[in-house]
C-alpha positions as CSV (number, residue, x, y, z in Angstrom):
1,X,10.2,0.3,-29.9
2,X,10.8,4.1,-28.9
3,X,10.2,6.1,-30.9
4,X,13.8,8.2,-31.7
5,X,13.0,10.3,-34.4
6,X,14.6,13.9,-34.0
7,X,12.3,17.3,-34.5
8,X,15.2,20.1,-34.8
9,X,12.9,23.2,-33.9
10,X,11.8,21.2,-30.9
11,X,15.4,20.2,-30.0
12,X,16.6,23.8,-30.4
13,X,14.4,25.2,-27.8
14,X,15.5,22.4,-25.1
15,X,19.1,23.2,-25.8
16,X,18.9,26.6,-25.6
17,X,16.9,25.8,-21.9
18,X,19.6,23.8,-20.8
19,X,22.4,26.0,-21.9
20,X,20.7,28.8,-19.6
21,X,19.8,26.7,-16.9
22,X,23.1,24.5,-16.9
23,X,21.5,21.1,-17.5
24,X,23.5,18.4,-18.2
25,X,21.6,15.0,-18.9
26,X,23.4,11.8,-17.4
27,X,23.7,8.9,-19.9
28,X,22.0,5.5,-18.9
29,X,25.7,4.0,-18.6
30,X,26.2,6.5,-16.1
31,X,23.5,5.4,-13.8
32,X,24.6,1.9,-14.2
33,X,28.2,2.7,-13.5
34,X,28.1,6.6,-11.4
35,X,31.8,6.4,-11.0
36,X,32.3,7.2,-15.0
37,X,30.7,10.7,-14.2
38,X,32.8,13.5,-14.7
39,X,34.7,14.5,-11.8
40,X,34.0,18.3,-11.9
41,X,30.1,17.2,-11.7
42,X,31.0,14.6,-8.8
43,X,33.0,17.6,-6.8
44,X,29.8,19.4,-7.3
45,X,27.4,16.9,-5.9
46,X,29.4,17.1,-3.0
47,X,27.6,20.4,-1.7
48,X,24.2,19.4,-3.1
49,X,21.3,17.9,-1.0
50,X,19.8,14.8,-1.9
51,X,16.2,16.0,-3.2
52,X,17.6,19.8,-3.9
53,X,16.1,20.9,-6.8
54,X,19.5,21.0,-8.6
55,X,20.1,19.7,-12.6
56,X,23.2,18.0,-11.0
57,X,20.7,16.1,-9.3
58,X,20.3,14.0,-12.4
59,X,23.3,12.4,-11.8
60,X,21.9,10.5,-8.4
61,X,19.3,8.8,-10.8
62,X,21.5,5.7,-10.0
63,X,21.0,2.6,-7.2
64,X,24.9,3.6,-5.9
65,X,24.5,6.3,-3.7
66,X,25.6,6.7,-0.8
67,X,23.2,6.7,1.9
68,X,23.4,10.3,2.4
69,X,21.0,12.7,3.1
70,X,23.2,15.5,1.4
71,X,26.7,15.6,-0.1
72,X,27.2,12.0,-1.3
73,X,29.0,10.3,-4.3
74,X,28.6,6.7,-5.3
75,X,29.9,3.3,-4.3
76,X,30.5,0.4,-5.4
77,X,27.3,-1.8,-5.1
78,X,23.9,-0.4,-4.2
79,X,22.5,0.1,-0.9
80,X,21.0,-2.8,0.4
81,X,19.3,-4.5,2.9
82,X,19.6,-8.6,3.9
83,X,16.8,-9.8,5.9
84,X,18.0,-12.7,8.2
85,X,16.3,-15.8,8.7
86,X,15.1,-14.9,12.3
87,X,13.1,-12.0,10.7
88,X,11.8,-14.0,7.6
89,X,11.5,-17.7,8.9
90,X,12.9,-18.8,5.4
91,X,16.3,-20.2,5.7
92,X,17.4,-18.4,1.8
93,X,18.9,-14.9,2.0
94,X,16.7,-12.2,0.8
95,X,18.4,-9.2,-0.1
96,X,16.4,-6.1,-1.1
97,X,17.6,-2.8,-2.9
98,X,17.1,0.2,-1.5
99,X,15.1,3.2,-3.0
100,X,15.0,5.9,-0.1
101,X,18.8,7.0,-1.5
102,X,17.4,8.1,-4.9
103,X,16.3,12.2,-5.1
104,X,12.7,12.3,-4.1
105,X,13.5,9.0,-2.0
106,X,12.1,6.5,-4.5
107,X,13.7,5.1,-7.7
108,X,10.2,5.9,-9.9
109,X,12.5,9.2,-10.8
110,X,14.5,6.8,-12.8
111,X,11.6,4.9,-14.6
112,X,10.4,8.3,-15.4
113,X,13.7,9.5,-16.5
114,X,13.6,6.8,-18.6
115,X,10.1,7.9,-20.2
116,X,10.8,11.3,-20.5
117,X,14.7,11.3,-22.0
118,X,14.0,10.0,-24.9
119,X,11.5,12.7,-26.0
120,X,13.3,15.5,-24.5
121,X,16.8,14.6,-26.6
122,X,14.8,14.0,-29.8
123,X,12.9,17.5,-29.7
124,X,9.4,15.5,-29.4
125,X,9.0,16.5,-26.3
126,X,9.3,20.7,-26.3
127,X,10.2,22.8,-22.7
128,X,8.4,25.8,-24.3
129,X,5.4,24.8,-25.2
130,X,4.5,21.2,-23.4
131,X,3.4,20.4,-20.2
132,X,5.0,16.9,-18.9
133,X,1.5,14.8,-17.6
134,X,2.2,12.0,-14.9
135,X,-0.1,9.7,-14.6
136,X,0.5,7.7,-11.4
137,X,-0.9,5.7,-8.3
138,X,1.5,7.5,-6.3
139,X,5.5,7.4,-6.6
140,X,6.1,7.7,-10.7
141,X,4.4,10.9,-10.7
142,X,6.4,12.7,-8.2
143,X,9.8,11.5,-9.9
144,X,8.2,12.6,-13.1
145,X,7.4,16.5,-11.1
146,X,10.7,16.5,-9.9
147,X,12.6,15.9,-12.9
148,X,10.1,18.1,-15.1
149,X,11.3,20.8,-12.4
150,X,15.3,19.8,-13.1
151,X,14.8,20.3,-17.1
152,X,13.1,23.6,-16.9
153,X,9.6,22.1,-17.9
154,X,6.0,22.4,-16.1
155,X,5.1,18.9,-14.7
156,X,1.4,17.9,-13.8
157,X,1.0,14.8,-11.4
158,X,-2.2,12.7,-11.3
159,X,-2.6,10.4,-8.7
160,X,-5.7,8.8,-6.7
161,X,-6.6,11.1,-4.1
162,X,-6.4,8.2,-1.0
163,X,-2.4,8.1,-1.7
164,X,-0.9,9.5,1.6
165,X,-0.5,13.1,2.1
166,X,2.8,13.3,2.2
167,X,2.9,12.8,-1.6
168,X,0.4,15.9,-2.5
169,X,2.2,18.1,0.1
170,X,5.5,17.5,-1.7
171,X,4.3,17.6,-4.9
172,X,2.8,20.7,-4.5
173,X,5.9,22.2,-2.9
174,X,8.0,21.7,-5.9
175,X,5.1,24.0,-8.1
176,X,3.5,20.4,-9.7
177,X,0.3,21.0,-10.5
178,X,-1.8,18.4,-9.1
179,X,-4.9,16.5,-10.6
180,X,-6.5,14.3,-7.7
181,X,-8.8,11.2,-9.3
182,X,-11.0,9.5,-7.7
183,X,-10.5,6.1,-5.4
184,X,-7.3,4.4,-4.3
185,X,-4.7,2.3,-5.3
186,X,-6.4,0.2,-7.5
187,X,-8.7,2.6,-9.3
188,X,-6.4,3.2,-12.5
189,X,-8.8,3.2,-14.6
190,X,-10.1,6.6,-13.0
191,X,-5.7,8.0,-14.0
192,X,-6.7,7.1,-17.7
193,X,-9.8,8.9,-18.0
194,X,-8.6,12.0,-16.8
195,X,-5.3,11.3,-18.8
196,X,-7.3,11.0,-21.9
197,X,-9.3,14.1,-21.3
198,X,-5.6,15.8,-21.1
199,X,-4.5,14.5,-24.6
200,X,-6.8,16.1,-26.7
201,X,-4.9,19.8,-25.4
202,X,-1.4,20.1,-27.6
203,X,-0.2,21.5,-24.8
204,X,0.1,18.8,-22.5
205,X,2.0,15.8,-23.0
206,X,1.6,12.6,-21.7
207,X,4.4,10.3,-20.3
208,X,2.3,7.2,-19.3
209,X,4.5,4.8,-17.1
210,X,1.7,1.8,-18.2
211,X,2.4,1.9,-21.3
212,X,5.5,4.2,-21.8
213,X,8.7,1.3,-23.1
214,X,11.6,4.3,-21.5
215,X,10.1,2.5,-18.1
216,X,11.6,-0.9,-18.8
217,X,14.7,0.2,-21.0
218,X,15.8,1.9,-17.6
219,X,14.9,-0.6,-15.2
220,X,16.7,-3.7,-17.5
221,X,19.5,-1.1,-18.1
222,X,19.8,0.3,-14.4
223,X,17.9,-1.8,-12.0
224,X,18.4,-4.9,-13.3
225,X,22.7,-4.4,-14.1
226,X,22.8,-3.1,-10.1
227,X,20.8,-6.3,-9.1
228,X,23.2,-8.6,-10.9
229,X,25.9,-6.4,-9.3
230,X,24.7,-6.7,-5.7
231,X,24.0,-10.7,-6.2
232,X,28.0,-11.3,-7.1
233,X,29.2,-8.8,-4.2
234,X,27.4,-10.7,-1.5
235,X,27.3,-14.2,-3.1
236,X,29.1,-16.7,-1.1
237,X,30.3,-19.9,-2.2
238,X,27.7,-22.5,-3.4
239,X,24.7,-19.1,-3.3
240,X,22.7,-19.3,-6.3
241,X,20.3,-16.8,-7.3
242,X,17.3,-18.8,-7.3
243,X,14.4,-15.8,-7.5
244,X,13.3,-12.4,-7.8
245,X,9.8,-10.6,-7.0
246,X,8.4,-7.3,-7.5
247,X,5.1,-6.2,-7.0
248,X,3.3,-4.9,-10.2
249,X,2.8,-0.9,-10.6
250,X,3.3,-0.2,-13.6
251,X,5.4,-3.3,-13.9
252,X,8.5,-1.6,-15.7
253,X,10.8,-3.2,-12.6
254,X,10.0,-6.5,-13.9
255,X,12.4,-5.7,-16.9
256,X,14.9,-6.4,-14.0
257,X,14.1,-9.9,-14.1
258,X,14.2,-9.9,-17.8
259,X,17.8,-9.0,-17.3
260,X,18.5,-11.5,-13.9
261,X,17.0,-14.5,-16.2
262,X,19.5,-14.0,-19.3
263,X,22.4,-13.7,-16.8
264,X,21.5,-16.6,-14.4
265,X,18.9,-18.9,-16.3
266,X,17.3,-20.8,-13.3
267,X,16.3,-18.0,-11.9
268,X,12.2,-17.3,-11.5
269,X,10.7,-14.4,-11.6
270,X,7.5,-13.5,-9.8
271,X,4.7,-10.5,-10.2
272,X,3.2,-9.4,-6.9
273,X,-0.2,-7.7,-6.1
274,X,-2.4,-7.3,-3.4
275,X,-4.9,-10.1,-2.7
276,X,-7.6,-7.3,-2.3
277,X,-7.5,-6.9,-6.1
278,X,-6.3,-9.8,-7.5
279,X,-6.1,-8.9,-11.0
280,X,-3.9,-11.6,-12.2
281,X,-4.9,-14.5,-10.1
282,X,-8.8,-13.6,-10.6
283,X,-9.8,-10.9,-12.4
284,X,-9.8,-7.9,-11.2
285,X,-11.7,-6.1,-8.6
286,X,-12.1,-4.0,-5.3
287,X,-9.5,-1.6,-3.8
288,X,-6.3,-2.1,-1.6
289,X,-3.9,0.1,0.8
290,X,-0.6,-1.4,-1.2
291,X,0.7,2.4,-1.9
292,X,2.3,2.3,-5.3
293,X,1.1,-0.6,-6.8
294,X,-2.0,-0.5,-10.1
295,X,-4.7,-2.9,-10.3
296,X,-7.5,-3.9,-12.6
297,X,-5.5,-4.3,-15.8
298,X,-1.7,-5.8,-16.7
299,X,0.5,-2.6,-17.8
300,X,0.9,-2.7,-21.7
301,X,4.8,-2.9,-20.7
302,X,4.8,-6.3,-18.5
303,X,6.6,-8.7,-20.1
304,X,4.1,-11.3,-19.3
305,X,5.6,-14.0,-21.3
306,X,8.8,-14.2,-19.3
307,X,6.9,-14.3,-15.7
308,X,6.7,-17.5,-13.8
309,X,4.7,-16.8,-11.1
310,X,2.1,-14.8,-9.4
311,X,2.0,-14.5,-6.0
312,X,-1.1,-12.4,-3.9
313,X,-0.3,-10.3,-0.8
314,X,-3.1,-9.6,1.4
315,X,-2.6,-5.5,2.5
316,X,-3.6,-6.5,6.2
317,X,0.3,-8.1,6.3
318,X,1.9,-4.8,5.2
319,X,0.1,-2.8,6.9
320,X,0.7,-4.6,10.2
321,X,4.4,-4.9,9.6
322,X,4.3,-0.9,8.7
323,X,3.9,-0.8,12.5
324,X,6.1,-3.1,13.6
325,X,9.1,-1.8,11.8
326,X,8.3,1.6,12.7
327,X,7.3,2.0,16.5
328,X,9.7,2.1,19.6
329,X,7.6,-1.4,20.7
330,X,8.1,-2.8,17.5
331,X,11.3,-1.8,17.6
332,X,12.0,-3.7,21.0
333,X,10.6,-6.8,20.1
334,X,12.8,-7.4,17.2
335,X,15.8,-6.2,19.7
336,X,15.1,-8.7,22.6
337,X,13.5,-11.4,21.0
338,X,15.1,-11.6,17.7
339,X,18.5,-10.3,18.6
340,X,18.4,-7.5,15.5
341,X,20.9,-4.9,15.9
342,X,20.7,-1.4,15.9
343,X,21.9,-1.0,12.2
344,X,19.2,-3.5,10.6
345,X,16.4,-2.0,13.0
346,X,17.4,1.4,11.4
347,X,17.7,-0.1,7.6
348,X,14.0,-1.6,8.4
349,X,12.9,1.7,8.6
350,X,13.7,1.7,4.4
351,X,10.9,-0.6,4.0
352,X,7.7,1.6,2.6
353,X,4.3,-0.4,2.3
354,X,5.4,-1.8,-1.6
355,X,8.7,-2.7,-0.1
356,X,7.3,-4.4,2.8
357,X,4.8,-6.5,0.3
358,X,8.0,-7.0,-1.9
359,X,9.5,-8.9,0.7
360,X,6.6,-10.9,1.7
361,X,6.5,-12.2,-2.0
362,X,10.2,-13.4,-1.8
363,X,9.0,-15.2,1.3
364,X,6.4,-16.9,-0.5
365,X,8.4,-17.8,-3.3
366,X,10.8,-19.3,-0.6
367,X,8.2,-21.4,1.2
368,X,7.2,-22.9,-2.3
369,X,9.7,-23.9,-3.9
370,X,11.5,-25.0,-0.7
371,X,14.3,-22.5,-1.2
372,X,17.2,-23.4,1.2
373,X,20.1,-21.5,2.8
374,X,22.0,-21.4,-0.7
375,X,19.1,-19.7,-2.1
376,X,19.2,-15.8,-3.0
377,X,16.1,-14.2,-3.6
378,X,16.3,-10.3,-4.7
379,X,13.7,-7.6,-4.8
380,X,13.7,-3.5,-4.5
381,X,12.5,-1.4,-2.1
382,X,10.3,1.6,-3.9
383,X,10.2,3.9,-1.1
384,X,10.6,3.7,2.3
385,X,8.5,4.5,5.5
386,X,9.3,8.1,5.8
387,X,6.5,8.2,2.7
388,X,3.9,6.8,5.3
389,X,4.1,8.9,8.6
390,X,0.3,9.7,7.9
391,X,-0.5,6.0,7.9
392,X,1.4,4.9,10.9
393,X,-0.5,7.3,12.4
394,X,-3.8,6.9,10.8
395,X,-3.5,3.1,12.2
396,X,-2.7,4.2,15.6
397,X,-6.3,6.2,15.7
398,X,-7.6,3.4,14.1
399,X,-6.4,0.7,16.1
400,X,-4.8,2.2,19.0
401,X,-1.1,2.4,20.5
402,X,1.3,0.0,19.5
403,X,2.5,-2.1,22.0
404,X,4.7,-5.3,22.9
405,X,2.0,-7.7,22.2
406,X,0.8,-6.3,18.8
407,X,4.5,-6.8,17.7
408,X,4.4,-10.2,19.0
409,X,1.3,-11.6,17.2
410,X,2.5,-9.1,14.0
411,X,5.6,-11.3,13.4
412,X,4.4,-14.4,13.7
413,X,0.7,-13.9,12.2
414,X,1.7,-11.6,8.8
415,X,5.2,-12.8,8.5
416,X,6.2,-16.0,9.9
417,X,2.7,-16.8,9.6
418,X,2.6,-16.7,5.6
419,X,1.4,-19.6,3.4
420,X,1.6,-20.6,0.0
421,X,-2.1,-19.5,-0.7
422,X,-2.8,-17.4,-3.4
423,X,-0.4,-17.7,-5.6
424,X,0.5,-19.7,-8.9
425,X,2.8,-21.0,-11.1
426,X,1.9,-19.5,-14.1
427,X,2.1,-22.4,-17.1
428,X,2.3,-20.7,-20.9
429,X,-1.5,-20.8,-21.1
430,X,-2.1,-19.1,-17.8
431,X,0.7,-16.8,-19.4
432,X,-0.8,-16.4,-22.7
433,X,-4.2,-15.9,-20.8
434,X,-3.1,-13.0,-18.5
435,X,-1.4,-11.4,-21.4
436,X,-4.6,-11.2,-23.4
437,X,-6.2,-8.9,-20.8
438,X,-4.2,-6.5,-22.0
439,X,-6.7,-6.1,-24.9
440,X,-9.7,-5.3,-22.7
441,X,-7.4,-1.8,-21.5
442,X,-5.5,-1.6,-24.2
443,X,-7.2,-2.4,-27.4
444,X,-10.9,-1.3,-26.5
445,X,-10.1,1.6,-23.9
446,X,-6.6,3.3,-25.0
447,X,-6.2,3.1,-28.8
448,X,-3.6,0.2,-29.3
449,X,-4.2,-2.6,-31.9
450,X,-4.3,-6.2,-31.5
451,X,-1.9,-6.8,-34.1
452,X,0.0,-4.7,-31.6
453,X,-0.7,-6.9,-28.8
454,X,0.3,-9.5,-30.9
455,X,3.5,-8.4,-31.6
456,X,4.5,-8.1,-27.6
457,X,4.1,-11.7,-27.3
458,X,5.2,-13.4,-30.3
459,X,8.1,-10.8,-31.7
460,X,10.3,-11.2,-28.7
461,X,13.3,-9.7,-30.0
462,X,11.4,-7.4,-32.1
463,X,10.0,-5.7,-29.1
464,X,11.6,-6.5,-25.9
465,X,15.6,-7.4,-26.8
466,X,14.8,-4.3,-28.9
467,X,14.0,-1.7,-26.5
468,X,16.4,-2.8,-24.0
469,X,19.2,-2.5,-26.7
470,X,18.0,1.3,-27.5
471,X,19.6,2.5,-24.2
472,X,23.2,2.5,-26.6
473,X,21.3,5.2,-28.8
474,X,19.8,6.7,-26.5
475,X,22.9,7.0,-24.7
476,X,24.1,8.7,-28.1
477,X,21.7,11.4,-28.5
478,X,22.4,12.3,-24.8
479,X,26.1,12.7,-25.3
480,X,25.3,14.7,-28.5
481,X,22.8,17.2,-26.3
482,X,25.5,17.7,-24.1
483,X,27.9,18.4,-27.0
484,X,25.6,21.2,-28.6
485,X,25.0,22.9,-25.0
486,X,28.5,23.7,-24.8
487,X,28.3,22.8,-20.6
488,X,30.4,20.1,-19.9
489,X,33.4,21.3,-21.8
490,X,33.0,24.6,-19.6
491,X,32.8,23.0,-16.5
């Protein structure tokens, strides 16, 4: 569980901050439902831009913003996109929440809200004296720089130096300071060594998305309540909701499914990640260009037991369909030959390489277990492809201007094209078995016990119903924060 216990002098110091920088800290019931925020706040948010460095900001750590680049509220159900059989060749409807309306245009800043609330509110976690450390393959990191910078504290983002340079140029624009490691994607390994070296400095303080259990009490408690939402808005009659997928980072969105399989039981629940480091289906080893996603080790905090199936993505296929979303021949294609219209061409353009592989898991999913059209299969989009301008271009020097063909041979090779090759149905031993290599990271490498390890997979409600439920206390020690700043009552 998290750890809650309060340290006054700690506590003092990050009130006194907030009172002079006028921070008020949403609650996680506000990010599931944004209309309860206080109207004076929302009146606010109505001159504010999306990724301004404003404490008011906070309160778009939610799915239900409006797509708005500056001076939105909230609505109803989260932004979405539905990918139409003509696109997917599956005849079930994938739907796919959308990240690019979150500040810093990826929902990691509300997994690593969720990390770092619980220490800040407590007093654990001290703005005078502690540096907020990120350790990331890309995303988290800048969501945990960017709220650092909301809550008056110093955040430092490490990340493998491949990621795409859009992410070090913002990151460095906000005043992170920025610890490049070596490799790519998969080279996480590489994060916790440098992490490690951090630790034994009191001044720095690490909020390790891998490991950290804020990460999945905000992604049951947000991502997983808007998911459910979005699933009854757009159900029609006879729809079930037959799947969900999400590629494993750090694997805190997979809490969603924790919450999707208590409210609609049949539903399965599937881990991607890239077929170029198949850690799950076989091992562990080489790199991949899946921005986002962690390889070579299962994050302490996947909820392995509750996981039905994995499902390998080869990085060629997102890389290809980066492209074909993206260029003015791509673009075309999916006009004339496909019929898409100008909104969904425009929405496609939300998909970010994780998304993109995302989607290709739903599809495989689909194509196994014969999914038909009153199938609903949900995932998120992370980021989109405003993350990975560098890469589209990168690709064009590599490979040369896109044209009509490429987008011809693109769809029907990496997506109508896909099989149901590399990927299993994970029985409880394979379970059991990819939950004990956990120990090899955990246990030998970062200081957890095996009793520990133990306890995630036998004490189910001890650890997992558990943390999900401390989002009520949390909630508690927020509203009391707010109460001894004085702010809200004042606004």
């Amino acid at each position: 569980m998290i750890d809650l216990t309060r340290k006054e002098a700690g506590l003092l110091r990050n009130i006194q901050t907030a009172k002079e920088s006028g921070i008020i800290i949403p609650t996680i019931a506000q990010m599931r439902h944004p209309e309860t925020i206080p109207q004076p706040i929302q009146e606010k948010l109505k001159g504010i831009g999306l990724w301004e460095v404003n404490p008011l900001n906070l309160f778009r750590i939610t799915w239900k913003n409006e797509a708005k680049e500056s001076g939105g509220l909230f609505q109803p159900v989260p932004n979405y996109v539905e990918l139409p059989s003509s696109l997917t060749g599956v005849p079930c409807r994938i739907i796919a929440m959308v990240g690019k309306w979150f500040p810093t245009g990826c929902h990691k800043v509300g997994a690593s809200f969720g990390c770092l609330a619980p220490r800040l509110v407590t007093g654990q976690f001290d703005v005078s004296r502690h540096k907020a450390v990120w350790p990331s393959t890309g995303n988290y990191c800048r969501g945990g720089a960017f709220n650092s910078k909301l809550l008056g504290a110093q955040g430092v983002a490490i990340l493998p130096a491949e990621m795409s340079q859009e992410r070090f140029d913002w990151l460095h624009s906000i005043g992170a300071e920025v610890i490049a490691t070596p490799g790519c994607e998969s080279n996480v390994k590489e994060i916790f060594d440098k992490t490690n070296e951090l630790k034994a400095d009191p001044g720095y303080m690490i909020f390790n998305q891998f490991e950290e259990m804020g990460n999945p009490l905000w992604h049951y408690n947000v991502t997983g309540y808007a998911m459910a939402d979005l699933f009854e808005a757009i159900k029609r009659p006879g729809d079930r909701f037959a799947g969900a997928c999400f590629t494993s980072g750090s694997a805190g969105t997979m809490s969603t499914g924790d919450l999707l399989k208590e409210r609609y039981p049949r539903l399965r629940l599937a881990v991607g990640e890239a077929l170029q480091c198949p850690t799950i289906l076989n091992n562990g080893f080489g790199g991949h260009r899946i921005e986002g996603i962690g390889d070579k080790h299962i994050p302490w905090i996947h909820n392995v037991k509750n996981t039905d199936m994995a499902i390998a993505i080869d990085d060629e296929d997102s890389q290809r369909l980066l492209r074909l979303f993206n260029t003015p021949d791509g673009q075309k294609y999916l006009r004339e030959e496909l019929g898409l219209e100008e909104p969904l061409l425009e929405k496609l353009t939300w998909l970010g390489i994780s998304g993109i592989a995302n989607v290709l898991c739903c599809i495989k999913m689909a194509k196994y277990y014969e999914f038909t059209e009153h199938d609903v299969v949900g995932t998120v989009l992370t980021d989109s492809a405003s993350m990975y301008a560098s890469r589209i271009q990168e690709l064009d020097r590599n490979h040369g201007p896109y044209n009509y063909t490429e987008a011809i041979l693109d769809h029907n090779l990496h997506m109508l094209g896909l099989k149901t090759d590399h990927m299993t149905e994970l029985t409880y031993q394979d379970r059991k078995r990819v939950h004990n290599l956990k120990y090899y990271t955990w246990v030998e490498q970062q200081g957890k016990t095996a009793q520990e390890l133990d306890a995630l997979w036998y004490d189910e409600a001890g650890t997992w119903d558990a943390v999900h439920a401390q989002a009520e206390e949390l909630d508690e020690l927020i509203n009391e924060f707010n109460r001894r700043t004085g702010l809200l009552e004042n606004l």
